[in-house]
C-alpha positions as CSV (number, residue, x, y, z in Angstrom):
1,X,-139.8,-83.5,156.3
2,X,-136.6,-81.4,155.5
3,X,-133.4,-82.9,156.4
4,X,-131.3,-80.6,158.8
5,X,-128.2,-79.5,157.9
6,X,-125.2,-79.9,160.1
7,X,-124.7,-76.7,162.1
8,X,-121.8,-74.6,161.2
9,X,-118.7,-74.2,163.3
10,X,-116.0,-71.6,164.0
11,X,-112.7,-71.5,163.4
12,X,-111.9,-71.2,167.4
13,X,-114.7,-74.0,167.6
14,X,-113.2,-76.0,164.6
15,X,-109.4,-75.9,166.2
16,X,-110.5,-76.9,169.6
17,X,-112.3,-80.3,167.9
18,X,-108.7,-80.8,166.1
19,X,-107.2,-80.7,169.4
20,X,-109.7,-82.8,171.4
21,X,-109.5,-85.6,168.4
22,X,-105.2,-85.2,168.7
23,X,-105.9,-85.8,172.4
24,X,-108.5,-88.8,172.3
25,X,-105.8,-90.3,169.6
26,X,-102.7,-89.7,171.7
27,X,-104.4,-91.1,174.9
28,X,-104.1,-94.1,173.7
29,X,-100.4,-94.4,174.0
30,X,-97.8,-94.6,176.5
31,X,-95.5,-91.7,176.5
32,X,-92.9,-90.7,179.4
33,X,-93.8,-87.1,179.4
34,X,-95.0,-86.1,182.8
35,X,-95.7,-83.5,185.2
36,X,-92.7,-80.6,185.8
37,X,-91.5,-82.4,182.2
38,X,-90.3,-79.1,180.8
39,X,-87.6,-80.3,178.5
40,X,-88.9,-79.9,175.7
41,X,-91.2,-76.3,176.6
42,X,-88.9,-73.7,175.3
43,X,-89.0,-69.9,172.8
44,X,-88.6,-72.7,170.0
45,X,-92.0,-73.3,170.4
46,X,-94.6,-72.1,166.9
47,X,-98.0,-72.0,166.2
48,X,-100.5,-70.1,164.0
49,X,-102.0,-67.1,164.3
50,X,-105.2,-68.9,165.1
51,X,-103.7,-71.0,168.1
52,X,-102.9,-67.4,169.1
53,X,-106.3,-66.3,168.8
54,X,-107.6,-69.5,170.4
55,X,-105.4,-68.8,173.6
56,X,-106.6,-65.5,173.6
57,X,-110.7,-66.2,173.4
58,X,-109.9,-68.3,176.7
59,X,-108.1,-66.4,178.7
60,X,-109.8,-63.4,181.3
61,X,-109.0,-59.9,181.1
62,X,-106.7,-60.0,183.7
63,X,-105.0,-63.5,182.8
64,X,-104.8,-62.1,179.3
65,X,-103.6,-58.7,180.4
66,X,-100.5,-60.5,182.1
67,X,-100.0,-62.9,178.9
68,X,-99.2,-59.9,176.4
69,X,-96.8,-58.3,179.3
70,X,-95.1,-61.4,179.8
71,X,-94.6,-61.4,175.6
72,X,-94.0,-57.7,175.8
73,X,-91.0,-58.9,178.3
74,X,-89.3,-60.6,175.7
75,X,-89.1,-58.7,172.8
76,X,-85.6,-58.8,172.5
77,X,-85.3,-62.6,173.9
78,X,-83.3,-65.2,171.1
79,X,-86.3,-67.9,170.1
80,X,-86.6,-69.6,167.1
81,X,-87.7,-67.7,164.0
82,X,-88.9,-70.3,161.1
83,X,-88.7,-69.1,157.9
84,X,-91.3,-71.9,156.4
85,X,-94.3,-73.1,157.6
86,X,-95.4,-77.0,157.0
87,X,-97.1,-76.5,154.0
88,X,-94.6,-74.6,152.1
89,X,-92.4,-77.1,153.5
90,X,-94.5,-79.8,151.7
91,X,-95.1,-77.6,148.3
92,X,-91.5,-78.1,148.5
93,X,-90.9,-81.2,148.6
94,X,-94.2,-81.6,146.3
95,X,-92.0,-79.6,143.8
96,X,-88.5,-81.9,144.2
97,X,-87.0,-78.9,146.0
98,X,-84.5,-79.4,148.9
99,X,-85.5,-76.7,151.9
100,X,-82.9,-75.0,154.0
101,X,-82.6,-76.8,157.1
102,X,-83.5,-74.6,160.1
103,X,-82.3,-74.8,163.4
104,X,-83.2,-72.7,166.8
105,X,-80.5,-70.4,168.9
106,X,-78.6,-72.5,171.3
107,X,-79.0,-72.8,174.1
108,X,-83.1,-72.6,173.6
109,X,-84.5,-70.2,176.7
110,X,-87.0,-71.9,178.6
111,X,-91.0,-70.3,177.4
112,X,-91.8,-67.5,178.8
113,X,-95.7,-68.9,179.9
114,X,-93.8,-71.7,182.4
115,X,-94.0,-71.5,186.2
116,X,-92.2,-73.8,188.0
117,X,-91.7,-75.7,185.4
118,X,-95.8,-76.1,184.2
119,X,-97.0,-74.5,181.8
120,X,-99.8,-71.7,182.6
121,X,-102.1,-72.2,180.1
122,X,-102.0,-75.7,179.7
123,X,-105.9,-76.8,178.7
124,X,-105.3,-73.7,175.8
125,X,-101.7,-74.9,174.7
126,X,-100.8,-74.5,170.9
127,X,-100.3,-77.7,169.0
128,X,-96.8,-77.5,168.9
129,X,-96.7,-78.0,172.4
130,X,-99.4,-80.5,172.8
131,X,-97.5,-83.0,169.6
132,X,-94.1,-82.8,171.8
133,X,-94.4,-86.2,173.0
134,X,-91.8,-88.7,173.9
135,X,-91.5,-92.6,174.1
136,X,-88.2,-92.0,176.3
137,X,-87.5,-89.2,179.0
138,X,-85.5,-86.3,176.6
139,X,-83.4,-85.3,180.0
140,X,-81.9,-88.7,180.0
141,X,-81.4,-89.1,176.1
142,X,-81.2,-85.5,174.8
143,X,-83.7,-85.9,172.9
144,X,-87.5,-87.1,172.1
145,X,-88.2,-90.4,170.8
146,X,-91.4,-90.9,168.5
147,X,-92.2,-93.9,165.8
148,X,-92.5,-92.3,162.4
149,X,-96.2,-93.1,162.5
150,X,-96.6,-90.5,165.4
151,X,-94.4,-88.2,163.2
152,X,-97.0,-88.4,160.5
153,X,-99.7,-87.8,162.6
154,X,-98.1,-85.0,164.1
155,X,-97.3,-83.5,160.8
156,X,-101.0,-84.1,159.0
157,X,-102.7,-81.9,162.1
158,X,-100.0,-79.1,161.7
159,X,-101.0,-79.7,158.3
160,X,-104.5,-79.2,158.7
161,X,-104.5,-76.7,161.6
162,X,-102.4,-74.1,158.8
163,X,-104.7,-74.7,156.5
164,X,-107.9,-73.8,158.7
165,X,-105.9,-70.8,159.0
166,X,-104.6,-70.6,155.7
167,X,-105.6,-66.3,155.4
168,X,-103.4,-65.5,158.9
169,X,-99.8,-65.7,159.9
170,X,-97.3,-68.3,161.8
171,X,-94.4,-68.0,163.9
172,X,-92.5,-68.4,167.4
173,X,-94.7,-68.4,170.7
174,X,-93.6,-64.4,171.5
175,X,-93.7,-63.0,167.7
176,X,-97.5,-64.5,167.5
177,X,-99.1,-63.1,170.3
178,X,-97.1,-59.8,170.1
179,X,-98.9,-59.2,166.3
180,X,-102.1,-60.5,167.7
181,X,-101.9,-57.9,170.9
182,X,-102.9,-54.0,170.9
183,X,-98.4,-53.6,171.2
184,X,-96.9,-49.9,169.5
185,X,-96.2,-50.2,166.0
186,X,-92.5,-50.5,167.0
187,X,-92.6,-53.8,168.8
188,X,-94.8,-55.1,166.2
189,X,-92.1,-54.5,163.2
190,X,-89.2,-56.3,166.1
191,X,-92.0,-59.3,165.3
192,X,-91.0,-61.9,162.4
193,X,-94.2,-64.0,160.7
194,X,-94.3,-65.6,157.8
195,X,-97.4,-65.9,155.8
196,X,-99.9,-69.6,156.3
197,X,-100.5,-71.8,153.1
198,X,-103.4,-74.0,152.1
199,X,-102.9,-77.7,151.4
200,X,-101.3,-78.7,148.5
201,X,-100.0,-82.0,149.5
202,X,-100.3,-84.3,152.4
203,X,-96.9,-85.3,153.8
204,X,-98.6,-89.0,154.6
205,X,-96.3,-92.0,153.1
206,X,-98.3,-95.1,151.3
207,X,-97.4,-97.6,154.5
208,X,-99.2,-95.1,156.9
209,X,-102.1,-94.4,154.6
210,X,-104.9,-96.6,156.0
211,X,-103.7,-96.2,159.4
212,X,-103.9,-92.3,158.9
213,X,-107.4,-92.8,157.2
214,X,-110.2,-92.5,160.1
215,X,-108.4,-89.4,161.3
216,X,-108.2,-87.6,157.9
217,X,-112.0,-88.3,158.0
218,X,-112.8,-86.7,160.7
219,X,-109.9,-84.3,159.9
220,X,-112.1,-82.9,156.5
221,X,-116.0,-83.5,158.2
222,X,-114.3,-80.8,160.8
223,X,-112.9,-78.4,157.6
224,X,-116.2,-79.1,155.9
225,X,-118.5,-77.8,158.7
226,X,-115.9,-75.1,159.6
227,X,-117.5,-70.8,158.6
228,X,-115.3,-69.8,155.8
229,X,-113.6,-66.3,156.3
């Protein structure tokens, strides 16, 4: 009898495992985000332009129609820009190379996709939105507090997530969907991406390894069943 093979996936179908294993993993812990916590949801938000094309595949006509006006809206609004993604950032640092440091425009503007201080598409939210966890409330510190393990973590599934879409583009929240929408040709050049990069390195350090290990697992069995192209 011949064995089955395992059924391919998607990419859309291979990012939304990533973020339901991220999920499951970060359920287990205690963080103080909460509900109308919107400290930390602001135009210095990034993601890939797959997490962009995720966001669209979920969204109706006329929930997507107001998405790419509410982008179109801020064209000219100050958000963060990176000029790196995480895996040049780790081919860096692979290669002994110091990177720039990068910071966003202060004040950072609250995102564009909150109302009332939730955000509107919350089930469909990039990762960078979804690995902004804190251990302490940020309005009463200034800032989020994670372990270094969660920092690891965090940085192995933006890892990974680039890598799925290593052939497409990253950048800020409004630069992303604005390529990704049917926009003129002039609000498309105002848009600044850089280009994704496979894995060269995994930024995991030796005391985190076996910790990290059933994750990366499951991790590669999702890249492995994933359609190439």
């Amino acid at each position: 009898m011949p064995i089955s093979q395992p059924k391919p996936v998607s990419h859309i179908d291979a990012l939304g495992k990533i973020y339901r294993l991220y999920d499951d993993y970060m359920g287990s812990f205690s963080f103080a985000c909460e509900k109308f916590c919107a400290e930390c949801c602001t135009t210095a938000i990034t993601l890939t332009s797959l997490e962009g094309r995720f966001i669209d595949h979920f969204l109706d006509g006329q929930k997507k129609a107001a998405l790419y006006q509410q982008m179109r809206g801020h064209l000219y609004t100050p958000r963060y820009q990176p000029a790196m993604t995480t895996n040049a950032y780790a081919q860096m640092c692979l290669e002994n190379k110091t990177p720039a440091e990068e910071t966003p425009p202060e004040p950072s503007l609250p995102c564009p996709l909150l109302e009332n201080d939730l955000c509107s598409i919350y089930p469909i939210r990039p990762f960078g939105c979804r690995c902004m966890v804190s251990f302490s409330k940020c309005r009463n510190t200034g800032s989020a507090h994670i372990d270094e393990l969660t920092l690891t973590v965090n940085t192995l599934f933006l890892q990974v997530i680039e890598h799925l879409d290593q052939s497409g583009f990253f950048g800020s929240l409004i630069d992303v969907m604005l390529c990704l929408g049917s926009d003129p040709a002039h609000m498309v050049k105002k848009c600044v991406t850089i280009t994704n990069r496979p894995v060269t390195r995994l930024m995991i350090p030796p005391e985190h390894r076996e910790k990290i290990h059933p994750l990366l697992d499951t991790l590669n069995h999702i890249l492995s069943r994933t359609v190439q192209g």
